[in-house]
C-alpha positions in Angstrom: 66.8 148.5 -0.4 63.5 147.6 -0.4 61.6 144.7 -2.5 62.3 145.1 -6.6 59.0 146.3 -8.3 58.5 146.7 -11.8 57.6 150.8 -12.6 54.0 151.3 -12.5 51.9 151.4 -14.8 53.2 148.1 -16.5 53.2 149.0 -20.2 54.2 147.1 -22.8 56.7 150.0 -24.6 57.9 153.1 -22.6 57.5 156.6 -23.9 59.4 158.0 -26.6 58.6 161.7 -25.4 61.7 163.0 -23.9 61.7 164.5 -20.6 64.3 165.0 -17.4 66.7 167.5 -19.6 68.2 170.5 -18.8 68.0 172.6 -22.0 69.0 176.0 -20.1 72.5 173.8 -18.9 73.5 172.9 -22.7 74.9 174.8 -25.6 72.9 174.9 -29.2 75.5 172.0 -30.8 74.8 170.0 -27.3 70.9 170.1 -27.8 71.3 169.6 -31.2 73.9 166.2 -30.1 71.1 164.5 -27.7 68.7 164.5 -30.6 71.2 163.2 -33.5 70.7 159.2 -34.8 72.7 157.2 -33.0 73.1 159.8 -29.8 69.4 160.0 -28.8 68.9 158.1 -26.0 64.6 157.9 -27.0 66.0 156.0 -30.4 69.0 153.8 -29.3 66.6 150.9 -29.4 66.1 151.4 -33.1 70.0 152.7 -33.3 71.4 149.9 -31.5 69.1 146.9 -30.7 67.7 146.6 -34.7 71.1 147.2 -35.9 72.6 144.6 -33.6 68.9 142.1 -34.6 69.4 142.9 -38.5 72.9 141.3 -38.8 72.2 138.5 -37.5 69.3 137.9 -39.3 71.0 138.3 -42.4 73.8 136.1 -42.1 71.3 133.4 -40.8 69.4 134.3 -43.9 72.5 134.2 -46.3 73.5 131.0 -44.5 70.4 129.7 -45.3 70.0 130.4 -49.2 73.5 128.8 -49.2 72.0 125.8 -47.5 68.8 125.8 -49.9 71.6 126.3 -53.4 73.3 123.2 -51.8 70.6 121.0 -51.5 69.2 122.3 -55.2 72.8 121.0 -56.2 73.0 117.7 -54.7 69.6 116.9 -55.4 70.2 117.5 -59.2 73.5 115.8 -58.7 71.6 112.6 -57.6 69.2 112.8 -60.5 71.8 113.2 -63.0 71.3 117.0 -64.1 74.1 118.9 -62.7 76.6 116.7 -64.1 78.4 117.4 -67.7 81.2 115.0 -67.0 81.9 111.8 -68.7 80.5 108.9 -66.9 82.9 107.5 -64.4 84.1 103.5 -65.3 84.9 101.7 -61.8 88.6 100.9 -61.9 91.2 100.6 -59.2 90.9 102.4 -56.6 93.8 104.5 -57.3 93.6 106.9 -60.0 94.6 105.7 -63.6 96.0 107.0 -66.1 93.3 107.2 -68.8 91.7 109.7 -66.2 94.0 112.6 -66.8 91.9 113.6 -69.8 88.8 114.4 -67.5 87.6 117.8 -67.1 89.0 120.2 -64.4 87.4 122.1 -61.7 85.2 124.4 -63.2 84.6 128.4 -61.2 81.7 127.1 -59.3 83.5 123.8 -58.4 86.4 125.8 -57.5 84.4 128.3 -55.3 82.8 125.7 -53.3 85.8 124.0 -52.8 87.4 127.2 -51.3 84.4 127.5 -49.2 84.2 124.3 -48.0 88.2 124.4 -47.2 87.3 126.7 -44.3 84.7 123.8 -42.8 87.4 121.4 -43.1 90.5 123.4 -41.6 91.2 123.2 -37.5 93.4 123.5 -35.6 95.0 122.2 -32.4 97.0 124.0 -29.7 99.4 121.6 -28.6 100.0 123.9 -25.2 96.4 123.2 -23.6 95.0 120.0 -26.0 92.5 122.3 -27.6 91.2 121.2 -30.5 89.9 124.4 -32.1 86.2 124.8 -34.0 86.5 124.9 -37.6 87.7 127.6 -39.6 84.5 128.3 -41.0 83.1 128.5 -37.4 86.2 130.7 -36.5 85.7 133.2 -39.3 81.8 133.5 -37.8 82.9 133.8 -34.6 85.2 136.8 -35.6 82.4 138.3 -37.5 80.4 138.3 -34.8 82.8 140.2 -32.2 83.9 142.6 -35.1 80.6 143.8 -35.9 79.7 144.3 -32.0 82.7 146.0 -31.1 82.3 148.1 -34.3 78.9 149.1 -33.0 79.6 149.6 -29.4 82.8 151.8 -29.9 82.8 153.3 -32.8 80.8 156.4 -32.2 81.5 159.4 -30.0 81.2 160.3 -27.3 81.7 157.7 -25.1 80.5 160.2 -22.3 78.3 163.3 -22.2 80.6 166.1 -21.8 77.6 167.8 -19.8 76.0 166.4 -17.4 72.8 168.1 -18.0 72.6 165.5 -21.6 71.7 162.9 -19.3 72.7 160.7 -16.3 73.2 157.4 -19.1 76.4 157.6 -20.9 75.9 156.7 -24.3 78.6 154.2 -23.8 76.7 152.5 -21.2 73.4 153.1 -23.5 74.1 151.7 -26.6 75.9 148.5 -25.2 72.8 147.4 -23.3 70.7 147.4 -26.1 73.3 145.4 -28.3 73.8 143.1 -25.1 69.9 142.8 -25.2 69.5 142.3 -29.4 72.0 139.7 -28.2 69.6 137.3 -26.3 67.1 135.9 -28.5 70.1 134.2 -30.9 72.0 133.1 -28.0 69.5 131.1 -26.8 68.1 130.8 -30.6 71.9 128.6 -30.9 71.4 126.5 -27.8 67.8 124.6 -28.6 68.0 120.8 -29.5 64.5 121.7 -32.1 66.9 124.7 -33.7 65.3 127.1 -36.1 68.3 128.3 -36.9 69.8 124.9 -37.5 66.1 124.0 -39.9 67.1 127.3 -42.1 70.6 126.7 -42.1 71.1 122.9 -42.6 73.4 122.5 -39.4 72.5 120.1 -36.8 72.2 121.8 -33.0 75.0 120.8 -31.9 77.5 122.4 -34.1 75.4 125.6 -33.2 76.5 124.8 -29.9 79.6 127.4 -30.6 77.9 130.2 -31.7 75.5 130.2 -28.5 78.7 130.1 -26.4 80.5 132.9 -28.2 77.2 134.8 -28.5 77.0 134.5 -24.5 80.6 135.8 -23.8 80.1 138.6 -26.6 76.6 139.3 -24.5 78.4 139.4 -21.2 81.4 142.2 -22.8 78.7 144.5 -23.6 76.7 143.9 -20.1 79.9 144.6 -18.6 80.8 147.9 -20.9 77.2 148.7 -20.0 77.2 148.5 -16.4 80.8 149.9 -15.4 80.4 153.5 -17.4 77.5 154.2 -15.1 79.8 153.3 -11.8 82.4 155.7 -13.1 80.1 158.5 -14.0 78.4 158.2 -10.2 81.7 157.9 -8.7 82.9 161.2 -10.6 80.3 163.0 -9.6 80.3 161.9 -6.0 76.6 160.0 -6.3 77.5 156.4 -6.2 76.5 155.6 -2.4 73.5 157.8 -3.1 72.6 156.1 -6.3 72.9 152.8 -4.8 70.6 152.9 -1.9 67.9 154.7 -3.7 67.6 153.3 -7.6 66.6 150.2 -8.6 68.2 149.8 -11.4 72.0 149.3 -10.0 70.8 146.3 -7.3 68.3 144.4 -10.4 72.1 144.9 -12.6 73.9 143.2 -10.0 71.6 140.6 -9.9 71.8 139.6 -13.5 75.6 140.6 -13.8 76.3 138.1 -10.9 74.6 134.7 -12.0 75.4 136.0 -15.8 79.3 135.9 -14.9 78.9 132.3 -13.4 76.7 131.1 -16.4 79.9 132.4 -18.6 82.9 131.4 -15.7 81.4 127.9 -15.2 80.4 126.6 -18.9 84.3 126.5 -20.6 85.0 123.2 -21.1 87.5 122.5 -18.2 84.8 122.9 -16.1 81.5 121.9 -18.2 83.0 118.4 -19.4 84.0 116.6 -16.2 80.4 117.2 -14.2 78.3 118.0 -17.2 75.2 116.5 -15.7 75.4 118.6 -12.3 77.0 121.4 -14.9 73.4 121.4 -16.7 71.0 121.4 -14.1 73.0 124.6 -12.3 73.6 126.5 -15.7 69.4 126.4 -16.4 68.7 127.2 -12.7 71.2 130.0 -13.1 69.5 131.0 -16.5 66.1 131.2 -15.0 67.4 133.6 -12.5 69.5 135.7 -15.2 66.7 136.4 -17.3 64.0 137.1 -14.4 66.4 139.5 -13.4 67.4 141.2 -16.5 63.8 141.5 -16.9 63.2 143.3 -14.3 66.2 145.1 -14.5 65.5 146.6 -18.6 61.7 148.0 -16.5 60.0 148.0 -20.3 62.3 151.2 -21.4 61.0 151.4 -25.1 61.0 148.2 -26.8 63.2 146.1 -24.2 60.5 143.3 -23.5 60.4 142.9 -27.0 63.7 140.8 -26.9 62.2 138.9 -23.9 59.2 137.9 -26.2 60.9 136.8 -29.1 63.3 134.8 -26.6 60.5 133.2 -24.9 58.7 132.5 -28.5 61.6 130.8 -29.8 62.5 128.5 -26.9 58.9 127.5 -26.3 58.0 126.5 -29.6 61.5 124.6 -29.5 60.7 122.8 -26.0 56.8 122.5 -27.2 57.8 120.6 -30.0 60.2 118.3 -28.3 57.5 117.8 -25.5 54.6 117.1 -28.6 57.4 114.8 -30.3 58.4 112.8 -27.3 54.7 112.0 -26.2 53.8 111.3 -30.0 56.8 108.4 -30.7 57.1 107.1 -27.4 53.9 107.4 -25.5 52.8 107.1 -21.9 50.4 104.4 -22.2 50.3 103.1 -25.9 51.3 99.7 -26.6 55.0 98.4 -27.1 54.5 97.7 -30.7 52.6 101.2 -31.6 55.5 103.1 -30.1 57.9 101.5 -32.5 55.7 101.8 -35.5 55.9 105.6 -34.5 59.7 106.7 -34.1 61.6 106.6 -37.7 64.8 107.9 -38.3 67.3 108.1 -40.7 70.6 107.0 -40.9 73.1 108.6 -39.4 70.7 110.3 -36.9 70.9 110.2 -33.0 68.0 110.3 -29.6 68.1 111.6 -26.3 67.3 108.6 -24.0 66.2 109.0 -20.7 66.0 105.9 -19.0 63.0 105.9 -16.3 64.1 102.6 -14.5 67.9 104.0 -13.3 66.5 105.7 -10.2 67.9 109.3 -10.0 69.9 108.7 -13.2 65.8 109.1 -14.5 66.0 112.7 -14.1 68.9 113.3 -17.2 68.9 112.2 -21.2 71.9 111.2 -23.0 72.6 111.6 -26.5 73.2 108.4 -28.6 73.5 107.4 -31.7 71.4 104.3 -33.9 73.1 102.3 -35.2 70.7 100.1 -36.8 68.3 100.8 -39.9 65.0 102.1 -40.4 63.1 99.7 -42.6 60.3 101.6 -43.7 58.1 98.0 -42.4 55.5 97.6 -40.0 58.4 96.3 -36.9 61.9 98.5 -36.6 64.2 97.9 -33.4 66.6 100.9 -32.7 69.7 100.1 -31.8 72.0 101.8 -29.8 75.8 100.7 -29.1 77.0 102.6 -25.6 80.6 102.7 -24.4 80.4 103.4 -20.6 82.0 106.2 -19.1 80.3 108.0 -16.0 76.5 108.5 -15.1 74.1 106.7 -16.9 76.1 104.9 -19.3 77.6 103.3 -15.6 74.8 102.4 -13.8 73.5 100.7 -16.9 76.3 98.7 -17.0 76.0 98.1 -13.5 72.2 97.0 -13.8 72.6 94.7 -16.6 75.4 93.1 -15.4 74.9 89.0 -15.0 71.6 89.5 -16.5 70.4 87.9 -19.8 68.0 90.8 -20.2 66.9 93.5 -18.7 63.6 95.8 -19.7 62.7 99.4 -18.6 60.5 102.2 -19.9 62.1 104.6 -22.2 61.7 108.5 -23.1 63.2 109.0 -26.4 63.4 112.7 -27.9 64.3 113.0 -31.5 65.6 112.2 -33.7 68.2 114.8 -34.7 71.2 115.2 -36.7 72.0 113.1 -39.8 73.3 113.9 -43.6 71.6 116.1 -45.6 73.4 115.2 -48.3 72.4 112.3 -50.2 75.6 110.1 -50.2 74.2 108.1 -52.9 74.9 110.4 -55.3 78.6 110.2 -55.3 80.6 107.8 -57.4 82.6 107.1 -54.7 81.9 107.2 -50.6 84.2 106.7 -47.9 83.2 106.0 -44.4 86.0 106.7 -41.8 85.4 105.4 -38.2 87.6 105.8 -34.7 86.2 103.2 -32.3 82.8 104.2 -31.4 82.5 106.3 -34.1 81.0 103.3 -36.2 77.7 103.6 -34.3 77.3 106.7 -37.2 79.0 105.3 -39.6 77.7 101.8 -39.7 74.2 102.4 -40.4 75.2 105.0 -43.6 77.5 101.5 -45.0 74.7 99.3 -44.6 71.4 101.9 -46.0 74.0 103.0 -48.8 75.0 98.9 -49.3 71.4 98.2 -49.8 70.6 101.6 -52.5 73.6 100.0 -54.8 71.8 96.6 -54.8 68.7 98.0 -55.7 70.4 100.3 -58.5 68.8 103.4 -56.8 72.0 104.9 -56.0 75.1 106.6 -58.5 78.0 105.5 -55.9 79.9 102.7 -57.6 82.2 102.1 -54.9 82.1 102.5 -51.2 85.1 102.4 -48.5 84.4 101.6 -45.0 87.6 102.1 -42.4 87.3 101.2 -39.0 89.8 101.8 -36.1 89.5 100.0 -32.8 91.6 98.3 -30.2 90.9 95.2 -31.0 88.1 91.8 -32.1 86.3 92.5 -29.4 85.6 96.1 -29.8 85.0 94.9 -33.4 82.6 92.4 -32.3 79.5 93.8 -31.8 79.7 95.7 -35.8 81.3 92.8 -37.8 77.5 91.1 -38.6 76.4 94.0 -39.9 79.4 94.5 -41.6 79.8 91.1 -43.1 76.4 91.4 -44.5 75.9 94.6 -46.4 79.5 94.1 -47.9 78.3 90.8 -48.8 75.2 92.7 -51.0 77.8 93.7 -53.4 80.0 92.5 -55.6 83.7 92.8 -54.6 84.7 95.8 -57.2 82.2 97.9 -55.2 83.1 97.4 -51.6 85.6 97.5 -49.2 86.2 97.0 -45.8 89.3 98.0 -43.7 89.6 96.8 -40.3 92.3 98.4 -38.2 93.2 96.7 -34.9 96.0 98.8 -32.8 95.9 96.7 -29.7 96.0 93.3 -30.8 98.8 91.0 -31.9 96.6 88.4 -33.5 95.2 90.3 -36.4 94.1 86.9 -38.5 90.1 87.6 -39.5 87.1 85.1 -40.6 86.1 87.4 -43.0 87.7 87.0 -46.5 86.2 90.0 -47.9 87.7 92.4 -44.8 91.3 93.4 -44.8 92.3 93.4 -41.2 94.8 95.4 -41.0 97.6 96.1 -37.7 98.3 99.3 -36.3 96.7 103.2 -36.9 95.6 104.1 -40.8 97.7 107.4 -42.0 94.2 108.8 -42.3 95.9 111.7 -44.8 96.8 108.8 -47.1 93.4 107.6 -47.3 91.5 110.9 -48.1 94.0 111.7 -50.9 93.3 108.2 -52.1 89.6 109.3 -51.9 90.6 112.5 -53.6 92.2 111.0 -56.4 89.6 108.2 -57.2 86.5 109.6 -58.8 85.1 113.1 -59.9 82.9 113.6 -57.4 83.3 112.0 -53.2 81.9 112.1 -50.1 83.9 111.5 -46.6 82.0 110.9 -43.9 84.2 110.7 -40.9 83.6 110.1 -36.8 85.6 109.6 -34.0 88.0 110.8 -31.4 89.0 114.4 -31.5 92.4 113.1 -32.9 91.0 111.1 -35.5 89.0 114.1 -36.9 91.8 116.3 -36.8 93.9 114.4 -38.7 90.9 113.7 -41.3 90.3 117.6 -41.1 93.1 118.9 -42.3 93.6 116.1 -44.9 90.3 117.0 -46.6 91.2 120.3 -46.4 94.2 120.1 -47.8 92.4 118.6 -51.1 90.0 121.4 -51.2 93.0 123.9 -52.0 93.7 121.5 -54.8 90.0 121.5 -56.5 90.2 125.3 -55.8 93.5 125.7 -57.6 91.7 123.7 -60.2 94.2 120.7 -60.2 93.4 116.9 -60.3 89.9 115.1 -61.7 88.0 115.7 -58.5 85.4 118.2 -58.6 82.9 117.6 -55.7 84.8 116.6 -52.1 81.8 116.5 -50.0 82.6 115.8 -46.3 80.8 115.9 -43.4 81.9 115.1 -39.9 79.9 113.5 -36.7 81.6 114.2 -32.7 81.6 112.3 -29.4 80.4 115.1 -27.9 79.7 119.0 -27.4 
């Protein structure tokens, strides 16, 4: 087959003059066909690839004046403006009776309620344990598939009825250049530093979805591209001549092949149990995709394009978590001008790579702080690990009988976080499944310290915890005693949940310590029902945030029916893992 060389010249676009027909072979209403919008093969980048570019661009662009109107909101929420009820009086933290003579849900409270229903909603299938995205991430999803397959197969023909038309059937033609529109959001969907996510308000890795989806969408049309062109061969008896001769159908093959294992290997039954040996394979297996698929699309009109844009948005991503990583942690700058660098908010979460763990060097980790950025001169980030496998494991196993132990850190970040101020609600609750608290902890204490000040509108704040037991609890309950202790005992409270421990008695007078699992739908209806406007912040198992899920969810219907005195159920979930 010979070595795989681009066409020469290389140009940058291919011509648009077109050539290699056989007028004298086709009737009038067939010349007239091969020359028609979305049936001319010299236009089906325009046709195809800019339709297929446009729509995502304009969801990402209504997504993101929806994000912008949200933030306008909350922002004038916090400073008073967007708020025409009466003011809320602290009482119990069930709903009283005076309240019933509060205003309802008014249209625009009622719309976002219905909208934010369908971020609440998921579902599980009890068959496989799969906790399901979202609704709201569903209903994208859908959109997404509909408006490809509606591209690909809604116009005919799918073949040329004469073969003198061309040897590409526009089938095969117009798939390949939605596969390729494709690209640059897939990976767009994947980056830690997401553009998307900046425009959109979503952290990465709740994009993480949509780059999956948009990869097994990519590989239906690379597949509906490449087998219309082995059928057409095959019909006309040129398949073993095609083969040896073209280029094109041994560059395919080599994207299709690493493309299917990129899509085979990343579902989650195989991803999540070697995720570290799963990474390194899926980039090496990316790097060969794309190389290939380069070659393969030979700059036919505006197909480098794509790779461009690709390699614009993933560089500036990787650049700027490169410039970041040097600029808060250093190579050489003292300990204490590293710290004075890296701020985050709470709430938000690092990649640490550990340079002292041997090979266990050569991965980052995602983890939550826990602690709180002062705003002084000295801040210590704190992160809480469980240990599972990998690096989390030989840590434990290094530190083990130690009193201390010091290595050199690479921290990129930080990411993640609220958006939302939760200071602006009258009332917060802070739901946290074991580990969970290393996200929820930090928002209890920052929040604790705005209502001491008086900078904040929250009157009261609710912090849950579940864990097995004390000693789970252990390494939290300082922190916890102390910023309930800033406030006065009608604005706090703190609910400790211990489901493996027969002792429950607790040193704390100001912490119920409670026995066995919350009802976690009887808490956010209690939420619901105790002020006009609430956040829920909520983080833990998968379990745990169904059950939360579906409760919040549940109240949305009710502020979109326009029952009750609730008017703003903000809510805002935080996962183990992606």
């Amino acid at each position: 087959m010979g070595l795989i060389w681009l066409k020469h010249p290389v140009l940058w676009h291919s011509s648009r003059v077109p050539s290699g027909y056989d007028y004298s072979a086709m009737t009038d209403e067939q010349k007239q066909l091969i020359v028609t919008r979305w049936h001319d093969w010299y236009t089906a980048d325009w046709d195809y690839g800019q339709t297929t570019l446009a729509f995502f661009c304009a969801v990402i662009l209504a997504s993101a004046i929806l994000n912008t109107a949200s933030r306008l909101c909350a922002r004038s929420r916090m400073y008073g403006f967007c708020s025409l009820d009466r003011p809320y009086i602290p009482s119990n933290i069930h709903l009283p009776s005076s309240n019933q003579g509060k205003s309802i849900p008014g249209p625009a409270d009622k719309f976002t309620a219905a909208f934010r229903y369908t971020a609440a909603r998921q579902f599980h299938l009890h068959a496989t344990r799969w906790y399901t995205p979202p609704l709201a991430a569903i209903l994208g999803v859908s959109g997404m598939f509909i408006f490809i397959m509606a591209l690909m197969l809604a116009i005919r023909p799918f073949y040329w009825p004469n073969e003198a038309m061309g040897h590409s059937p526009p089938i095969a033609t117009r798939s390949g250049w939605i596969s390729i529109a494709i690209m640059p959001f897939m990976i767009a969907f994947a980056t830690k530093v997401n553009f998307v996510g900046i425009l959109t308000g979503t952290s990465h890795e709740k994009l993480q979805v949509f780059h999956r989806w948009s990869a097994v969408f990519m590989y239906i049309t690379s597949l509906v591209h490449t087998f219309p062109f082995i059928i057409n061969d095959i019909m006309m008896g040129e398949m073993e001549v095609q083969y040896k001769t073209s280029p094109w159908y041994w560059t395919g093959v080599a994207a299709l092949v690493p493309q299917t294992y990129l899509i085979a290997l990343s579902w989650g039954i195989f991803r999540n149990p070697y995720y570290e040996i799963f990474k390194k394979l899926h980039f090496i297996a990316s790097g060969i995709f794309m190389a290939a698929l380069f070659i393969h699309v030979n700059f036919r009109l505006t197909s480098w394009d794509y790779f461009w844009a690709t390699l614009v948005i993933y560089g500036l991503a990787w650049l700027s978590r490169v410039a970041r990583t040097i600029y808060t942690t250093g190579f050489r700058a003292p300990r204490d001008r590293r710290v004075r660098r890296f701020k985050w908010a709470p709430g938000q979460h690092v990649f640490v790579r550990v340079l002292g763990l041997g090979v266990h060097a050569l991965t980052s980790h995602p983890f939550t702080v826990s602690s709180v950025h002062t705003g002084g001169a000295e801040n210590t980030a704190e992160l809480v690990m469980r240990v599972h496998r990998g690096l989390t494991s030989a840590l434990a196993q290094r530190v083990s009988g130690k009193v201390a132990w010091t290595s050199r850190v690479v921290v990129d970040g930080p990411y993640g976080g609220l958006h939302v101020p939760l200071k602006a609600y009258e009332r917060v609750y802070l739901l946290a499944g074991g580990s969970g608290a290393t996200f929820t902890l930090p928002l209890f204490a920052d929040l604790a310290a705005s209502m001491k000040a008086n900078g904040a509108a929250c009157q009261r704040v609710e912090f849950v915890v579940v864990v097995p037991d004390s000693d789970n609890y252990a390494w939290m309950e300082p922190t916890v005693t102390a910023a309930a202790a800033e406030l006065p005992e009608t604005a706090v409270g703190v609910r400790v949940h211990f489901t493996r421990v027969e002792d429950i008695k607790g040193s704390d007078p100001s912490v119920d310590v409670l026995r066995g699992r919350p009802v976690l739908g009887d808490i956010v209806r209690e939420a619901h029902a105790s002020a006009s406007k609430v956040a829920i912040v909520a983080c833990g198992p998968e379990g745990f945030l169904y059950d939360v899920r579906n409760a919040v969810a549940d109240s949305q219907l009710v502020i979109a029916d326009g029952f009750g005195s609730c008017k703003d159920l903000f809510f805002h979930t935080e996962t183990y893992s992606w």
